[in-house]
C-alpha positions in Angstrom: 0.0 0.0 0.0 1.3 3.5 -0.8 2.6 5.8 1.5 0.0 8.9 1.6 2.8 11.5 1.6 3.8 9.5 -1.6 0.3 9.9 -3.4 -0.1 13.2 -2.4 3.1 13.8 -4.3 1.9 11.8 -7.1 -1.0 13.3 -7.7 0.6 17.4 -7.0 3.0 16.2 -9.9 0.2 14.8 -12.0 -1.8 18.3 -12.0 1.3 20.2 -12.2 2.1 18.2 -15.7 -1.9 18.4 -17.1 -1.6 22.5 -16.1 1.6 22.6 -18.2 0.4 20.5 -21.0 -3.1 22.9 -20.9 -0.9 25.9 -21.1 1.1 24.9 -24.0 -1.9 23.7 -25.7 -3.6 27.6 -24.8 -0.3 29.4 -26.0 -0.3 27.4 -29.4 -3.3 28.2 -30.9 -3.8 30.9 -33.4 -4.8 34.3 -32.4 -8.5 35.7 -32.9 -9.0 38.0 -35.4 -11.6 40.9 -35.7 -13.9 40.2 -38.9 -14.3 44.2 -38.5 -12.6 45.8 -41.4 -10.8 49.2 -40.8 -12.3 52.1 -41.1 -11.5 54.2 -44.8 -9.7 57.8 -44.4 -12.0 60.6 -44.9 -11.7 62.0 -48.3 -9.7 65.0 -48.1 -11.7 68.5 -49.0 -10.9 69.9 -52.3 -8.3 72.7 -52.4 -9.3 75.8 -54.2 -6.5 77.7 -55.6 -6.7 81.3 -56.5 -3.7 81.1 -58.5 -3.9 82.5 -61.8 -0.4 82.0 -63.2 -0.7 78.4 -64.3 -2.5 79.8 -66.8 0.3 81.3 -68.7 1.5 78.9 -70.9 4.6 81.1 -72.2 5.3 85.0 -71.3 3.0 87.7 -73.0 4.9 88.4 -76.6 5.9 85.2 -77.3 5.3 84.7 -80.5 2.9 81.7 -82.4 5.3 79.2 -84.0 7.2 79.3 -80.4 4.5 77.9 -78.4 5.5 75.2 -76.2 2.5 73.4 -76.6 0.4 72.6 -79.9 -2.9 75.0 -80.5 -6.3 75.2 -82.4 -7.3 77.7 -84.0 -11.0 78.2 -82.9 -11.9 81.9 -83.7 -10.4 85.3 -85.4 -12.2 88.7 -84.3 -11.5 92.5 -84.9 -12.7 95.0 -81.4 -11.7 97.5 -79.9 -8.2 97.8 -78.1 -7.8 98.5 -74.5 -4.4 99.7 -75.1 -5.4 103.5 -76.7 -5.4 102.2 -80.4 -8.5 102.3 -82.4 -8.8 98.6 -83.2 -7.3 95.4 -82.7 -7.3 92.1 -84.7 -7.0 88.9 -82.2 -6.3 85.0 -83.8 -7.2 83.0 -80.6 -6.9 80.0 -80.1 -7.0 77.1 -77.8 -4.2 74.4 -76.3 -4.7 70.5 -77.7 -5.1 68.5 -74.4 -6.7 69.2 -71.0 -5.8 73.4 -70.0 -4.6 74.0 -66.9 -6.4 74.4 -64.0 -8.5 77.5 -62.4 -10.3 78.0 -59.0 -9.8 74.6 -58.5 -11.1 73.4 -61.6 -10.8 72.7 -65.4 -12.0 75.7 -67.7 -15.1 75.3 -69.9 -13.4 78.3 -72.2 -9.9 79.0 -72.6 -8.5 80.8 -75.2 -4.9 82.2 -76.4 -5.6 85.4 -78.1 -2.3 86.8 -80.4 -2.2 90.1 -82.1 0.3 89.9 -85.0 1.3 86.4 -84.4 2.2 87.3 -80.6 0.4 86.2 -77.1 -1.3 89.5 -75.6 -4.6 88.1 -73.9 -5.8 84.7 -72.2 -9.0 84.5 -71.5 -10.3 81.4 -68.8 -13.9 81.0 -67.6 -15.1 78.4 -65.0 -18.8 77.4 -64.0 -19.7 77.2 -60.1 -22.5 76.5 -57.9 -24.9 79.4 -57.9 -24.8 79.2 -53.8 -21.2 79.3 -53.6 -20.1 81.2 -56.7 -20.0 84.9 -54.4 -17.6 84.2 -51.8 -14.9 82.3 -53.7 -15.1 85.3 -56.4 -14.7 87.7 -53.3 -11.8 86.0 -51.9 -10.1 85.4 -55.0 -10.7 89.1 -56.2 -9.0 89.7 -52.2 -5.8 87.8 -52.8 -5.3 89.3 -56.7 -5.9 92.3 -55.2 -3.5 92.1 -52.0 -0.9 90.4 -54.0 -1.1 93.3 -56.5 -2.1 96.7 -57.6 -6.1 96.9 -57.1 -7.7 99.0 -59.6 -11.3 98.1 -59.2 -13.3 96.3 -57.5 -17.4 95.3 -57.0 -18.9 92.1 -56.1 -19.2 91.3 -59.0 -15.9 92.8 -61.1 -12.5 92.5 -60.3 -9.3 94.3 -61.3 -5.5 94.4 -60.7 -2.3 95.3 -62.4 0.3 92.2 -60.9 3.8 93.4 -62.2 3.3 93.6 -66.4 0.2 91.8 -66.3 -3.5 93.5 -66.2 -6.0 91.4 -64.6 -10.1 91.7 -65.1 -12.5 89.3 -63.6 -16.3 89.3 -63.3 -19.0 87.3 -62.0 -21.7 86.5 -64.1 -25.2 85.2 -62.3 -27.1 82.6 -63.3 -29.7 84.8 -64.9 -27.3 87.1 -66.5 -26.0 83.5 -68.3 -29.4 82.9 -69.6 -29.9 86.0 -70.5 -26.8 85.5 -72.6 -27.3 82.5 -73.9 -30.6 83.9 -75.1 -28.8 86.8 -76.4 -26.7 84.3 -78.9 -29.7 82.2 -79.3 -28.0 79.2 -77.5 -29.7 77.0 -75.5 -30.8 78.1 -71.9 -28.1 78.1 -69.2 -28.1 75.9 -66.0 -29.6 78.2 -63.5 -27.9 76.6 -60.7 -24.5 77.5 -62.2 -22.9 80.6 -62.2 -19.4 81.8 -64.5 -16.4 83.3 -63.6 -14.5 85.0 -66.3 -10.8 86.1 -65.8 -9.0 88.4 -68.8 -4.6 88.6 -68.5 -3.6 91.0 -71.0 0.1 92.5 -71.3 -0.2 95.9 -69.2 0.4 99.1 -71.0 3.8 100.8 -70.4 
């Protein structure tokens, strides 16, 4: 017959080994893992540049066959110059390929106007929501303004002299579109939208 202090030793070495054998056994299976999938970023919030300058795709002067990029000619008019001569004959024409950017956006016109086979205007319009067209126009007209020489200024117009280069902007309402789409007998304009127009021309020494 067994000693008691003997089975009591037994059976403390018997649990000790199944508590060993159940730990191992714990520590060797494989890890849960969450069936939740991460959460996506948060699309960032589009940046709207005020930045004109992209625009310029060579300096005012520059002369047609020396275009860095390949045109189409879309239009040729005869008006009135702003720069004290009676009239002025403009070729314009427009860049093959997406144009560059403006208030955030691509252009729905943009045109390279040359007098005499040489770059003097560029001419870019964007459409924007009615709701929000009036404040980015103000704060765009602000920075062309405080960056250079305001010359005038409504809430709806806009213009600056920035070095050599005149700037002119307006802001044209959803109703004044119409109207002018009526005007050209084109079809009615999307009264939610409203147009920005912005005119670089060489400044006058």
């Amino acid at each position: 017959m067994a000693h008691p202090r003997r089975l009591s030793s037994r059976l403390l070495a018997a649990a000790t080994s199944g508590a060993a054998a159940l730990s191992a056994c714990v520590s060797s299976s494989p890890p849960l893992r969450s069936s939740a999938r991460p959460l996506a970023p948060a699309p960032a919030a589009a940046v709207v540049t005020y930045d004109w300058h992209p625009l310029i795709l060579a300096p005012f002067g520059t002369l047609l066959k020396d275009m860095p990029v390949a045109l189409s000619e879309i239009l040729q008019f005869h008006d009135a110059a702003r720069s004290g001569r009676e009239t002025e004959d403009r070729d314009c024409y427009t860049p093959q390929g997406s144009p560059p950017q403006f208030l955030g956006r691509r252009p729905d016109d943009y045109l390279l106007c040359f007098d005499h086979d040489r770059l003097n205007r560029i001419e870019a319009s964007v459409q924007l929501p009615s709701d929000g067209a009036a404040p980015i126009f103000a704060a765009a007209c602000a920075e062309w303004q405080l960056h250079g020489q305001p010359v005038a200024g409504t809430p709806d117009r806009c213009e600056a002299r920035d070095g050599a280069i005149d700037l002119s902007a307006h802001l044209s309402s959803a109703a004044d579109s119409a109207q002018a789409a009526d005007s050209h007998g084109a079809s009615s304009a999307d009264s939610s939208m409203a147009t920005v127009s912005l005119s670089l021309t060489r400044a006058a020494p």
